[in-house]
BAVO-470963 format. One record per atom (N, C-alpha, C): residue in one letter; x, y, z. Coordinates in steps of 0.001 Angstrom, whole numbers, plus 500000, padded with zeros to 6 digits. Atoms other than C-alpha are relative to their C-alpha. Example, Ala and Ser with C-alpha at 12.3 -4.5 7.8 and 13.67 -1.06 7.14 Angstrom:
<pts>
a500890498810500000 a512300495500507800 a500900501200500000 s499180498810499940 s513670498940507140 s499230501090500730 
</pts>
This chain:
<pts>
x500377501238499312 x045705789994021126 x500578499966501429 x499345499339498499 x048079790859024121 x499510500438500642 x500979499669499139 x046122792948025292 x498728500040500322 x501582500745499536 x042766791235025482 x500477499332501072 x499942501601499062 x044392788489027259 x500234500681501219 x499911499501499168 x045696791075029558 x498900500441501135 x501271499450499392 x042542792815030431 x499023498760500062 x500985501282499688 x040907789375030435 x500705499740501503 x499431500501499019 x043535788455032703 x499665501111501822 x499922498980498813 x043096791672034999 x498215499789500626 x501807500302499568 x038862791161034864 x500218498439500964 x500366501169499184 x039416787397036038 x500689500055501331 x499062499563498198 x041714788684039491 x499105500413500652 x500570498964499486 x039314791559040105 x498823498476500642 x501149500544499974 x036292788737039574 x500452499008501761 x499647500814499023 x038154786270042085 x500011501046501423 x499643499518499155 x039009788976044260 x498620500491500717 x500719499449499369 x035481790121044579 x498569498507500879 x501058501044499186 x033671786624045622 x499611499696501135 x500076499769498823 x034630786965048693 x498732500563500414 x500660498756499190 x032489790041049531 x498467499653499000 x501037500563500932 x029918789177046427 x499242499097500713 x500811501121499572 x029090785961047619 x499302500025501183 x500961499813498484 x027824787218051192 x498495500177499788 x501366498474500136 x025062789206049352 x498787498592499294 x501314500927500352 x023507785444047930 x499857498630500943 x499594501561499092 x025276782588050190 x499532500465501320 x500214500661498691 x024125781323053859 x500974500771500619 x499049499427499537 x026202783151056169 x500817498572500809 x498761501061499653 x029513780979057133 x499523499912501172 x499465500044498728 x029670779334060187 x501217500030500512 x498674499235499651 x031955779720062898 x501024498634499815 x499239501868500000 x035124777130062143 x500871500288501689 x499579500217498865 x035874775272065203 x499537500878500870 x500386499403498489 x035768777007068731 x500263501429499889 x499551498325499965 x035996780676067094 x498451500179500393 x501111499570499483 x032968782806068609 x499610500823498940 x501191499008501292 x029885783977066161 x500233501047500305 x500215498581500080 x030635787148065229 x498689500916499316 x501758499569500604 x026974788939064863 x500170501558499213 x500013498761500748 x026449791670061852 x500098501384501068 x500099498387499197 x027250795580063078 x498585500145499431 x501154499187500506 x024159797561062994 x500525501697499951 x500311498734500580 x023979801399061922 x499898500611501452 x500526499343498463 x022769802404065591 x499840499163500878 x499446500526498567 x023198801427068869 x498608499632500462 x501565500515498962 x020421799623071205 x499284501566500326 x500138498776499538 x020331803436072388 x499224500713498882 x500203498774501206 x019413804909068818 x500676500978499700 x498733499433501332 x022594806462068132 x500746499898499409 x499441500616501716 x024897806286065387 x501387499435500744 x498346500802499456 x027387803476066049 x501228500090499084 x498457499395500680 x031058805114065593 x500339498318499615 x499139501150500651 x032202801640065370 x499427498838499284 x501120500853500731 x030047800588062689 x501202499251498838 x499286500629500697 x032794800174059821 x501434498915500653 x498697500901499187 x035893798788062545 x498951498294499939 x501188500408499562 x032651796585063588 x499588498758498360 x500801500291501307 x031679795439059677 x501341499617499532 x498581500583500941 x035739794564058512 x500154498879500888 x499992501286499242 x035826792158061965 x498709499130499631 x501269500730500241 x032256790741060788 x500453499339498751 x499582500245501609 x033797790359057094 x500807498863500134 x499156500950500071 x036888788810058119 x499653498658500764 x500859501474499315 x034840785843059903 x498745499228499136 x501590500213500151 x031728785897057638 x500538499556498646 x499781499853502074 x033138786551053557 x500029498553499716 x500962501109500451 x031575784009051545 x501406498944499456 x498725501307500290 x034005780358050976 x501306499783501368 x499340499855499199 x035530781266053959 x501041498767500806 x499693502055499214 x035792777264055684 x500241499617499091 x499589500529500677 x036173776154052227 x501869500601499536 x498836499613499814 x039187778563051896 x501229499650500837 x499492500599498517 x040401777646055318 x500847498223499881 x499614501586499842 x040255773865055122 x500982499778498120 x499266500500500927 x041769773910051528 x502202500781500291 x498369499993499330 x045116775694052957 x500773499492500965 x499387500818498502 x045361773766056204 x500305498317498855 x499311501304500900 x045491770498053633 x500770500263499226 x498706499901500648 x048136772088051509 x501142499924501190 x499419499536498579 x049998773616054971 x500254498264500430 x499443501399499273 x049713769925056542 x500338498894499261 x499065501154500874 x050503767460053937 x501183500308499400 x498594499598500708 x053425769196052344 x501014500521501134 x499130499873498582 x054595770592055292 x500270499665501176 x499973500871498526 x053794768889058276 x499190501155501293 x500248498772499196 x052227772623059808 x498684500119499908 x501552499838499637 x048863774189060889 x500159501372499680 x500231498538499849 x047949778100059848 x499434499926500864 x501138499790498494 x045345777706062796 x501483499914501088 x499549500138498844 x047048778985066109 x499653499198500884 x500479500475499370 x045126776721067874 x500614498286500194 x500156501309500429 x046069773470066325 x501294499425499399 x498413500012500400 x049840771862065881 x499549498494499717 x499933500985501015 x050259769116063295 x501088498714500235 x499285501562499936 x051240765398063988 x500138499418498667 x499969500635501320 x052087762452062326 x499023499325499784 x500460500779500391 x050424760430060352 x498418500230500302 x501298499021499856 x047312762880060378 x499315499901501964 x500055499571498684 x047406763433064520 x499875501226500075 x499945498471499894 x046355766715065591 x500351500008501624 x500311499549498057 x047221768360069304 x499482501471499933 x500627498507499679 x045822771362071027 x501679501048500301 x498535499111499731 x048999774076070942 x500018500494501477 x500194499712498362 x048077774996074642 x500519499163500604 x499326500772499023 x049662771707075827 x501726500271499507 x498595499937500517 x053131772726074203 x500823500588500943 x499192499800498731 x054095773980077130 x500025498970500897 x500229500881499241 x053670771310079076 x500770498724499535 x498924501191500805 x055313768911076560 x501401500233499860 x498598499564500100 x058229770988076158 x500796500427501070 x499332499570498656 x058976771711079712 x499985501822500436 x499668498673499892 x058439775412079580 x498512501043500570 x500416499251498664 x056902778005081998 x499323499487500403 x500557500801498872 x056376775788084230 x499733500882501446 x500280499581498671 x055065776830087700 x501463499627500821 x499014500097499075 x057783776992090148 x499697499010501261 x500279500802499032 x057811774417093273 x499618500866501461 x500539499313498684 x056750776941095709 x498863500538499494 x501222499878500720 x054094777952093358 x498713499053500112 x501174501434500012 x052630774278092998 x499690499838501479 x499614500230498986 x053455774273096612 x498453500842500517 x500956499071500088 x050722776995096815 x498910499747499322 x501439500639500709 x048456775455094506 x499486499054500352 x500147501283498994 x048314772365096877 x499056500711500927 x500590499262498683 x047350775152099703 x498743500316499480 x501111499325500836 x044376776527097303 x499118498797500042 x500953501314499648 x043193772900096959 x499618499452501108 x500284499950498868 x043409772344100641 x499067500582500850 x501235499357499713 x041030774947101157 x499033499523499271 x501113500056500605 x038803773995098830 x499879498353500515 x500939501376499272 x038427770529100580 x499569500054500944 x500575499387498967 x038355772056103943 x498388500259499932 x500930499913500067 x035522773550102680 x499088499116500019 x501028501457500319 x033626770394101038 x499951499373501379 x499860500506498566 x034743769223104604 x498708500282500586 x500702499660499000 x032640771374106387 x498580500323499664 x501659500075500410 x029537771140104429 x499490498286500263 x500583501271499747 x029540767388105020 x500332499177498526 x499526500328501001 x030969766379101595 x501238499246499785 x498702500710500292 x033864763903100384 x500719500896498600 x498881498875501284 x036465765669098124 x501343499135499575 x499005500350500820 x038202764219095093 x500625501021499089 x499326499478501044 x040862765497092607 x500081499247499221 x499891500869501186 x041353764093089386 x500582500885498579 x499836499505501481 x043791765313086226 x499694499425498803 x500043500657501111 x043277764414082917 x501156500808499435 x498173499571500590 x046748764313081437 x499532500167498499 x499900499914501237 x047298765949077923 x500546499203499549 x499782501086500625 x046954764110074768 x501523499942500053 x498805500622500120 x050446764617074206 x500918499399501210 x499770500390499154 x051476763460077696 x500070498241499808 x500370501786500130 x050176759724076794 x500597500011498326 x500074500381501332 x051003760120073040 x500524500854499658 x499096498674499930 x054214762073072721 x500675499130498410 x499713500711501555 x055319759684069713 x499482500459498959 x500670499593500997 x053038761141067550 x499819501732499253 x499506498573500213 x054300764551067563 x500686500637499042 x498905499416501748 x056068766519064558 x501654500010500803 x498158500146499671 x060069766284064995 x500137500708500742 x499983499043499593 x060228769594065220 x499452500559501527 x500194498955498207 x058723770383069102 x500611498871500068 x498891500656499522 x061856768883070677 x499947500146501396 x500050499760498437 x061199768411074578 x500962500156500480 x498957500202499098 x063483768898077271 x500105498909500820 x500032501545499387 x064501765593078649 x499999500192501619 x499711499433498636 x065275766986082182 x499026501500500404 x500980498789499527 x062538770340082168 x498780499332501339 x501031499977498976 x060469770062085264 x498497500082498931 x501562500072500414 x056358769169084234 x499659500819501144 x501510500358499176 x053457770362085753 x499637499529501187 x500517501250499374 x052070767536086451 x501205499292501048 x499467500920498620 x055469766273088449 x499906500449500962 x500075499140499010 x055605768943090599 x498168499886500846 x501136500293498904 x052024768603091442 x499796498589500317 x499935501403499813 x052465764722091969 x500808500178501552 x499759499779498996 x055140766040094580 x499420500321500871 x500587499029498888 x053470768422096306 x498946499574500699 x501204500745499416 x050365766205096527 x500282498987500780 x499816501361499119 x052341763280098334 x500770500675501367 x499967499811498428 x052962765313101412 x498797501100500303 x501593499389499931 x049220766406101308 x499079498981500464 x501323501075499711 x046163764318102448 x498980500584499197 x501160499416500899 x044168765702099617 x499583498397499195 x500758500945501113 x042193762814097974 x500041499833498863 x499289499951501289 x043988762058094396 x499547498836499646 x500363501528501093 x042917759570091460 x501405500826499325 x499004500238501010 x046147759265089475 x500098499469498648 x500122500459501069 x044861759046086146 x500959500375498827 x499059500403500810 x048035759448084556 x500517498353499739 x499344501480499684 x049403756139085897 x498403499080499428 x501156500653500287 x045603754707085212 x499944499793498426 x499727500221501905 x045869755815081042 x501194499478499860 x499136500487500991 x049124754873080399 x500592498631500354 x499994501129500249 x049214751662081538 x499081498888499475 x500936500280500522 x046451750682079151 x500732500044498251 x499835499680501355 x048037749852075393 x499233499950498829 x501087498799501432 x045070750988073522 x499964500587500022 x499737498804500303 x045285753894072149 x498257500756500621 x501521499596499229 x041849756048074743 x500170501660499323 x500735498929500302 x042268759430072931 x499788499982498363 x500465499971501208 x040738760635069946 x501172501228499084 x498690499379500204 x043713761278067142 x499325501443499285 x500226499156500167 x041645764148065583 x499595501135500759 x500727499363499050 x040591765776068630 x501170500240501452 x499013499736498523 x042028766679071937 x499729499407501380 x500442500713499513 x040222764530073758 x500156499134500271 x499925501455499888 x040162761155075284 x498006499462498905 x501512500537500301 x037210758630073582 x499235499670501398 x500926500504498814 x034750757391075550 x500452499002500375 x499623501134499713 x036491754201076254 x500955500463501381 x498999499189499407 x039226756414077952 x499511500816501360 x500638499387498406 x036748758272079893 x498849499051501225 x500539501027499331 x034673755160081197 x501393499647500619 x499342500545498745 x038040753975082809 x500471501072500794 x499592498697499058 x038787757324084341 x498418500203500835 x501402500148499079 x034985757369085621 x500323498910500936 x499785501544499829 x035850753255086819 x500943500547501311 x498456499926499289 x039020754618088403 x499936501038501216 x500615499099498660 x037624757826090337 x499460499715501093 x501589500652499396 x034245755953091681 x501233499077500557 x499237500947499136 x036729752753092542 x500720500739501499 x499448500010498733 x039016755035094871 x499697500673501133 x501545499433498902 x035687756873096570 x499891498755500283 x500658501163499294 x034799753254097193 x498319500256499729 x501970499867500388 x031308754387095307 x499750498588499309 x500913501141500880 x029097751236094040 x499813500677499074 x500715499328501348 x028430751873090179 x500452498754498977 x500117500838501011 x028168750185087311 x500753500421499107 x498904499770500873 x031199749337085418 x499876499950498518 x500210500567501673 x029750748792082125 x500985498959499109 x498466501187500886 x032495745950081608 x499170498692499408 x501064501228501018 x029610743613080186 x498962500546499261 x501021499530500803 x027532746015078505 x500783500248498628 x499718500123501373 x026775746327075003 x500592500853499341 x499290499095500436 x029236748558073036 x499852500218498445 x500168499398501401 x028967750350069686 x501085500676499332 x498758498942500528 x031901751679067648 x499275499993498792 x500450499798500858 x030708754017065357 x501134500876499127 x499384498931500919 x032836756108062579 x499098501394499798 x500486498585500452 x030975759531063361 x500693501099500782 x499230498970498993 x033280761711065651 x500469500556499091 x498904499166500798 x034424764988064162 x500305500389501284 x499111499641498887 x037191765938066399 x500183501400500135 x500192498838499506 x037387769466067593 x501497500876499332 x499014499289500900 x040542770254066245 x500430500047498263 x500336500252501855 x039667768645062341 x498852501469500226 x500907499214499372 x036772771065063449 x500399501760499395 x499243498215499830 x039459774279063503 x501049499670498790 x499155499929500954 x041748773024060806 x499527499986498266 x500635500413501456 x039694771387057972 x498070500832500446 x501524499790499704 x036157773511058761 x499139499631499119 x500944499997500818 x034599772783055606 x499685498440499324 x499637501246500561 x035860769103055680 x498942498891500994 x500818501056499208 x033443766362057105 x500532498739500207 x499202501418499748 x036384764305058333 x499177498904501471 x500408500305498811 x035207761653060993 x500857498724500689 x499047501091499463 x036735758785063272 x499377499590501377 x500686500775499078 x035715755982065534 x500351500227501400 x499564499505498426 x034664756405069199 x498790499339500207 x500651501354499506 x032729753741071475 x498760500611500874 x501594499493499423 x029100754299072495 x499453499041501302 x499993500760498764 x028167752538076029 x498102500476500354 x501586499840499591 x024094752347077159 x499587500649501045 x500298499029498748 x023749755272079803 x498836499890499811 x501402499166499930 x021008756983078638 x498880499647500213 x501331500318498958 x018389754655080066 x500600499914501629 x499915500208498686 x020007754825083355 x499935501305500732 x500162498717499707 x019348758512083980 x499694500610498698 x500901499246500762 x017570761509083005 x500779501571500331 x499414499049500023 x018464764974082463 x498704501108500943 x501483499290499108 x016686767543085208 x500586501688499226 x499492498171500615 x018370771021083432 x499027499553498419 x500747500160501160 x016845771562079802 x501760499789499563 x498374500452500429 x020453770074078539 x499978499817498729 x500031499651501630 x021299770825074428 x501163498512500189 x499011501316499891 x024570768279074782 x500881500301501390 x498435500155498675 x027596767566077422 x500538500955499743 x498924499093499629 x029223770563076816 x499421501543500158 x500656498874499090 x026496772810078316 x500870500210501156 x499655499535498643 x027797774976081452 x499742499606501238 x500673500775498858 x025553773639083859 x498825498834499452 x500771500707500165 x024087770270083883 x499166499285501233 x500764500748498501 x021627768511086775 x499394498619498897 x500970501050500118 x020409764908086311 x499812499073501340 x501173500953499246 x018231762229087825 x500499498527499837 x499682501479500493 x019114758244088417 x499342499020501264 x500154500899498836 x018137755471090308 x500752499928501111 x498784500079499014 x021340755267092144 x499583500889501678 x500086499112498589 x022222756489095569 x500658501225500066 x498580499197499900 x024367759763096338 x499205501362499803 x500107499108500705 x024546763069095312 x501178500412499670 x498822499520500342 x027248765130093417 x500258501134499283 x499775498543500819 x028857768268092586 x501410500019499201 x498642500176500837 x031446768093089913 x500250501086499228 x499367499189500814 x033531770412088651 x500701499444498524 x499395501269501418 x034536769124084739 x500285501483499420 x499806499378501240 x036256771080081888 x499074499378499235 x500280500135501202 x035803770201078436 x500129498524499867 x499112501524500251 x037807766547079213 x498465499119500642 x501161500131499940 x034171766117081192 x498883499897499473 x501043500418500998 x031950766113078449 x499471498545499825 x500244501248500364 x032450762498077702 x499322499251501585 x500216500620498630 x032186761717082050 x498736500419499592 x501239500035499738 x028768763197082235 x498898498854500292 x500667500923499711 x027035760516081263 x500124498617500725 x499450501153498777 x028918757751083498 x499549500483501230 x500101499736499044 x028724759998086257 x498487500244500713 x501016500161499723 x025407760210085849 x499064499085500615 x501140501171499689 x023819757135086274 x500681499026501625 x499620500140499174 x026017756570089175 x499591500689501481 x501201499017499102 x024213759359091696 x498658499970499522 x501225499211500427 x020578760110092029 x499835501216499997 x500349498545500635 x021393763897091982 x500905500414499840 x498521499640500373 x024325765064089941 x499951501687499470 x499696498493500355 x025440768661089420 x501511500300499354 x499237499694500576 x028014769348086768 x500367501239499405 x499735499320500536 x029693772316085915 x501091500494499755 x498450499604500715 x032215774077083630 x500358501527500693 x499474499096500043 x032013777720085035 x501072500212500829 x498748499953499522 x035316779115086146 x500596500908499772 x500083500423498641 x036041780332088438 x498623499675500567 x501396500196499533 x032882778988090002 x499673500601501232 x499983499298498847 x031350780388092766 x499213498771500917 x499655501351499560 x031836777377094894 x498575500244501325 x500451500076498871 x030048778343098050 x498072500433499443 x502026499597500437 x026035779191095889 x500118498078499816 x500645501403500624 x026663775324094878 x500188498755501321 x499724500961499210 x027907773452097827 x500239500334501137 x499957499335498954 x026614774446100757 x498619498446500800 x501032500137499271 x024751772635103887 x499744498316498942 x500567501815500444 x024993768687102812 x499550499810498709 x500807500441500937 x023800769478099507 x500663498908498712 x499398500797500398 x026506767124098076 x500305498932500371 x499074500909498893 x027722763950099358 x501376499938499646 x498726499997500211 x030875763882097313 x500144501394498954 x499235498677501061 x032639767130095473 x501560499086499077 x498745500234501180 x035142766274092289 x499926501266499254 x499346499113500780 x037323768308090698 x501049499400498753 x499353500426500930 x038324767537087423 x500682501096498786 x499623499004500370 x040541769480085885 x501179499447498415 x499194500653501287 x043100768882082104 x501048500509500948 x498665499249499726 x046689769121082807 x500262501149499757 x499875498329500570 x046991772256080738 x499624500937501083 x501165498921499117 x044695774039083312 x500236499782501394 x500280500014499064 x046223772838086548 x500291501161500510 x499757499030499119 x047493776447087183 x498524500959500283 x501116499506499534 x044019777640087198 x499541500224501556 x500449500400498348 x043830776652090843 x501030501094500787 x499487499316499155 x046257779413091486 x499518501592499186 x500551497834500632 x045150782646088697 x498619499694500311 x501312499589499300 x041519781773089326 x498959498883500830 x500437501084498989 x040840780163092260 x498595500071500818 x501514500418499753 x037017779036093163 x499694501623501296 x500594498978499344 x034969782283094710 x499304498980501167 x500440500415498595 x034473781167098265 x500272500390501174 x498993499390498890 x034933782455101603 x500965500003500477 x498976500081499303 x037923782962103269 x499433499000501149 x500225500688498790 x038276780228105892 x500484501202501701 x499115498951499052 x038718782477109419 x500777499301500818 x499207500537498741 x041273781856112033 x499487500482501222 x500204499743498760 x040136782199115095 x500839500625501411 x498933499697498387 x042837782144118260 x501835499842499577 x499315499382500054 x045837783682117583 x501190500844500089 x499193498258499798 x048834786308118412 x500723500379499150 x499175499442501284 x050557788483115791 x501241500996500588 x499121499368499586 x053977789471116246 x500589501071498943 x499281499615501068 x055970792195114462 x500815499589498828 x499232501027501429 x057145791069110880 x501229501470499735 x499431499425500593 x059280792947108455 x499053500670499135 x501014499056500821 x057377795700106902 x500341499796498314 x499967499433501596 x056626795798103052 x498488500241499699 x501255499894500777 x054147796729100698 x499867499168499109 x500099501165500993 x052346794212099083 x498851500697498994 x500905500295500849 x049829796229097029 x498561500048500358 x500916500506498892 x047474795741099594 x498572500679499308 x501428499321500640 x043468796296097518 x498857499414500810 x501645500681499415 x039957795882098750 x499296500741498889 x500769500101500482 x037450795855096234 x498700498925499142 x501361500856500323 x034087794859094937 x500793498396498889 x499342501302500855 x034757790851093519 x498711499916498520 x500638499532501441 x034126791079089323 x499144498363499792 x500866501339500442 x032249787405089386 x498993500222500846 x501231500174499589 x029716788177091853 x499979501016500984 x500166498413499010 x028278790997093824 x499693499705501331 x500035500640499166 x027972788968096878 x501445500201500482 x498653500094498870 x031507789039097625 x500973501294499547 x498709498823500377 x034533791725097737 x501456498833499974 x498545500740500038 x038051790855097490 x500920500575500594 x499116498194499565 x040981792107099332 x501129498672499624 x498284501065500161 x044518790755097389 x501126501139499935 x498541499301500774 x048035792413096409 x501161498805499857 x499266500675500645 x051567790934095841 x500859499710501296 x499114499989499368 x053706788886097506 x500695498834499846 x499009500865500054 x056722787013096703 x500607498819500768 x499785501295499113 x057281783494097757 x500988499715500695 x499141499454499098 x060652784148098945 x499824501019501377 x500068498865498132 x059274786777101830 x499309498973500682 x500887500731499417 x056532783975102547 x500757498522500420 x499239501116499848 x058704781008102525 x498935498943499736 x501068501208499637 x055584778934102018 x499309500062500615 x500889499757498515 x053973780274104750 x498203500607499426 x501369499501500439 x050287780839104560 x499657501479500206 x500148498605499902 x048870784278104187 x498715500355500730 x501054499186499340 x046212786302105893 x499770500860500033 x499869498422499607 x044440789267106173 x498984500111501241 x500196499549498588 x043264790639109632 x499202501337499855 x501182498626499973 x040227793437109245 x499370500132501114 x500587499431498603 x039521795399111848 x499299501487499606 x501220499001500193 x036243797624111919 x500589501685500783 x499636498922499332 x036204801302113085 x499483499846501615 x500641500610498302 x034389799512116533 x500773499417500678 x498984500436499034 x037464798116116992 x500091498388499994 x500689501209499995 x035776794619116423 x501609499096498615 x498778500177501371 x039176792177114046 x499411498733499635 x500118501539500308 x038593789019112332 x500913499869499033 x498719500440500455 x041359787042110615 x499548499259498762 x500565500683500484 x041052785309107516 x500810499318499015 x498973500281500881 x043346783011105139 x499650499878498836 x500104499474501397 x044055783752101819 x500111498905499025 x499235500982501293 x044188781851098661 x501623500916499473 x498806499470500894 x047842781839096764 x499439500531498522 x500718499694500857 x047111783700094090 x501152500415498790 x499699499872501204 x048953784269090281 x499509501125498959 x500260498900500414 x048185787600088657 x500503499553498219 x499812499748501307 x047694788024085052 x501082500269499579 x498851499554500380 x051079789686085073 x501032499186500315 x498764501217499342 x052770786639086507 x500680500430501404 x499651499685498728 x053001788384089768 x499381499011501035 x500474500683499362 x052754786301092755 x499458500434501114 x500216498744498633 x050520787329095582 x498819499262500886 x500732500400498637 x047329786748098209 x498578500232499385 x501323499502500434 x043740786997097216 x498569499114501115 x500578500903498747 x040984786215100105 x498708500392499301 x501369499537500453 x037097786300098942 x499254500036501456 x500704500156498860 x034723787619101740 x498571500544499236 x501774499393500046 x030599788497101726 x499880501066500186 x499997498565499775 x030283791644100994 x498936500947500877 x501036499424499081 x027393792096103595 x500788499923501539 x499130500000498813 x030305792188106060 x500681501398500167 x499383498116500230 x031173795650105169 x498664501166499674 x500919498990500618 x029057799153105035 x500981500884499262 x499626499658501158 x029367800849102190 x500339501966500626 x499197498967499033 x031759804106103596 x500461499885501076 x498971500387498643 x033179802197106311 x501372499565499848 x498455500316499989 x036964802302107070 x500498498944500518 x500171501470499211 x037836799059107770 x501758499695499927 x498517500338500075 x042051798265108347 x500277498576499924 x499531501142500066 x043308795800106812 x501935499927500241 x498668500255499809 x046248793887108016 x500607498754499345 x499343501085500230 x048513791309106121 x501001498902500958 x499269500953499119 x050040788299108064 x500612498439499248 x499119501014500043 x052294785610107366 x500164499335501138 x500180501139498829 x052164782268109563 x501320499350499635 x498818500605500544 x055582780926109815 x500411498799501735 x500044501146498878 x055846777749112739 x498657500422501338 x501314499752499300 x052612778719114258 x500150500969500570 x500047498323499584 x053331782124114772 x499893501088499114 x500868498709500896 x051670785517113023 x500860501225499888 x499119498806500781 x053780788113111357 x499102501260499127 x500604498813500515 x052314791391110690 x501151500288498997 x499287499399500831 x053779792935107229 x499980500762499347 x500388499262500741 x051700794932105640 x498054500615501078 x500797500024499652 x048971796971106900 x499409501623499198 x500799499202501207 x046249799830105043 x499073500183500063 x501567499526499816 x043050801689105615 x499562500310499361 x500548499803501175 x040649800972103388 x498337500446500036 x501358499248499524 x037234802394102530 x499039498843498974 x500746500686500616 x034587799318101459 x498831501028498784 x500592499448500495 x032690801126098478 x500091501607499680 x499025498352500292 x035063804835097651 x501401499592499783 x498819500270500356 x038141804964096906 x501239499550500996 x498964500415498751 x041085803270098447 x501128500962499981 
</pts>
């Protein structure tokens, strides 16, 4: 009798063990949970018609995303994991109280840690400076606007365990500094949410509700001095259907939902893109209103869309990023440019800062600096074949703050000057990165580039390097 029960016992492991892989061959193929990317079946052979080596590597990553119960698996360990423990198996997704979720990407930001340095932010001020310059000189008004992480407004609701630093430098203060000896155009929608004691984000999600993002629309438009319609007497709807993006990645198989406030846009504009929802890449619409607009939005933008919409008659929204600033906003075709960006993401403005020309300098003299090597590259730019790039490295201590430049001079002898964005390297190196039109170079022409540092209105040569546009440097 022992050993029936045994070999019963060993058949019912094997049986469990094989449902996984079983169940693919009759069940629906899983979707993806939360914001993981569809992984599509390997095939046998390549687009080419030959035999794809990485058919089985190819077919165990398809498995481990696809095998059948997968979201039901998922969401039944994240509800053991978070009620007994207070924890998330999803990397993505760190466990509050009283069923609060946050995005783990702001945990730096809550906890005070690798923060940007003040000559850094200092530099990420200069990056934004150009990029209004620009909007400047197309004839455009230029706003900024953060949207502070949830846990920023709603740090109470956090597990014990992430213990902030009471004294760690933010972010966000440092760029609060840096921006008040700037004339850059700022909405302060920190100070705007948190003196509001209703709770404007959504606790399953990472998001603000729509209530949250109508007064951050209210609050932008107010300090443009744009006419729009506040919707503070229109009819409102709170419905219980929001699944939140991070229930989404924790519970995938769970159809949790939670209330979020519906406002009457959608007769006040029309959509001119073929638009699936708000968190398409590029959106264009149509309104009665006056204006036009080019907005840069994350993800925290989804909910603006439709405010911002019915506020212009021609709105242009988009998420890509780095964008290539100068195909969208060129020649009046905006009246106002916004940049809306999450806290999490304000260093974006220094690792990948908007593809646009170098602004040039014109009049001039460059004196001898202190020689180093910064690294100094010219090549083709990987977002668009329109422009090249010429960056390398250089430490904010040699620069003091000082703006950078590079100085290309043709084999005709012909130089033009041009200032750089601050730029943040994947490797956490700090350095110079200038975008130019790559119809400014022939392809086998030696063109010398020179690095310069501007330090009280005078030009410091430091680095200089003959490079070949299109061969090797």
């Amino acid at each position: 009798m022992k050993k029936i029960l045994t070999i019963l016992f060993i058949c019912l492991c094997m049986a469990l063990c094989l449902i996984p892989s079983v169940g693919m061959l009759f069940g629906k193929e899983e979707e993806s949970a939360g914001n993981e990317i569809k992984t599509e079946k390997p095939r046998i052979k390549t687009e080419a018609g030959a035999l794809n080596t990485e058919y089985l590597p190819e077919w165990g990553n398809y498995f481990e995303k696809n095998f059948a119960l997968r979201s039901a698996a998922i969401t039944a360990d994240n509800r053991l994991m978070s009620t007994l423990f207070g924890v998330s198996d999803i990397a993505g997704v760190a466990v509050g109280k009283g069923g609060w979720l946050y995005y783990t990407s702001t945990l730096d930001d809550y906890l005070g840690r690798n923060t940007l340095s003040e000559a850094q932010m200092q530099g990420l001020v200069q990056n934004i400076e150009i990029l209004r310059d620009y909007a400047a000189k197309c004839g455009s008004e230029f706003l900024l606007c953060v949207a502070p992480n949830k846990n920023t407004l709603y740090p109470e609701h956090m597990a014990y365990y992430y213990a902030p630093g009471a004294t760690a430098p933010r972010n966000r203060d440092l760029l609060h500094k840096a921006l008040a000896g700037s004339d850059i155009a700022y909405c302060n929608l920190f100070d705007v949410l948190a003196a509001e004691q209703e709770t404007l984000y959504l606790q399953t999600d990472s998001h603000w509700n729509n209530k949250g993002a109508l007064l951050a629309y209210n609050a932008v438009l107010d300090s443009l001095g744009k006419p729009h319609e506040d919707f503070a007497s229109a009819q409102v709807t709170r419905t219980k259907d929001h699944r939140g993006d991070l229930s989404k990645m924790l519970y995938p198989a769970a159809n949790d939902t939670e209330y979020n406030f519906y406002y009457p846009t959608d007769a006040l504009f029309s959509y001119v893109t073929n638009t699936e929802s708000t968190e398409d890449s590029l959106i264009q619409t149509r309104s009665e209103a006056s204006g036009s607009l080019y907005m840069y939005r994350d993800s925290f933008g989804n909910a603006l869309v439709p405010f911002f919409a019915t506020a212009y008659e021609s709105a242009t929204f988009t998420k890509s990023f780095p964008m290539i600033l100068e195909n969208d906003v060129t020649g009046g075709s905006a009246d106002t440019v916004i940049f809306e960006i999450v806290e999490r993401n304000i260093n974006w403005f220094l690792t990948q800062p908007p593809v646009v020309s170098a602004p040039e300098l014109m009049v001039y003299e460059v004196q001898a600096g202190s020689a180093c090597d910064t690294g100094l590259e010219l090549k083709a730019c990987e977002y668009s074949p329109a422009y090249i790039e010429i960056s390398g490295n250089l430490e904010y201590d040699k620069r003091e703050g000082s703006p950078v430049y590079v100085r290309l001079e043709s084999e005709s002898g012909q130089a033009r000057t041009f200032r750089c964005f601050n730029y943040l390297t994947k490797g956490g190196e700090n350095g110079y990165l200038a975008y130019l039109k790559s119809d400014m170079f022939k392809a086998g022409e030696a063109v010398k580039v020179s690095v310069l540092i501007e330090k009280e209105s005078e030009f410091y040569q430091i680095d200089s390097k003959t490079c070949t546009y299109g061969g090797k440097q």
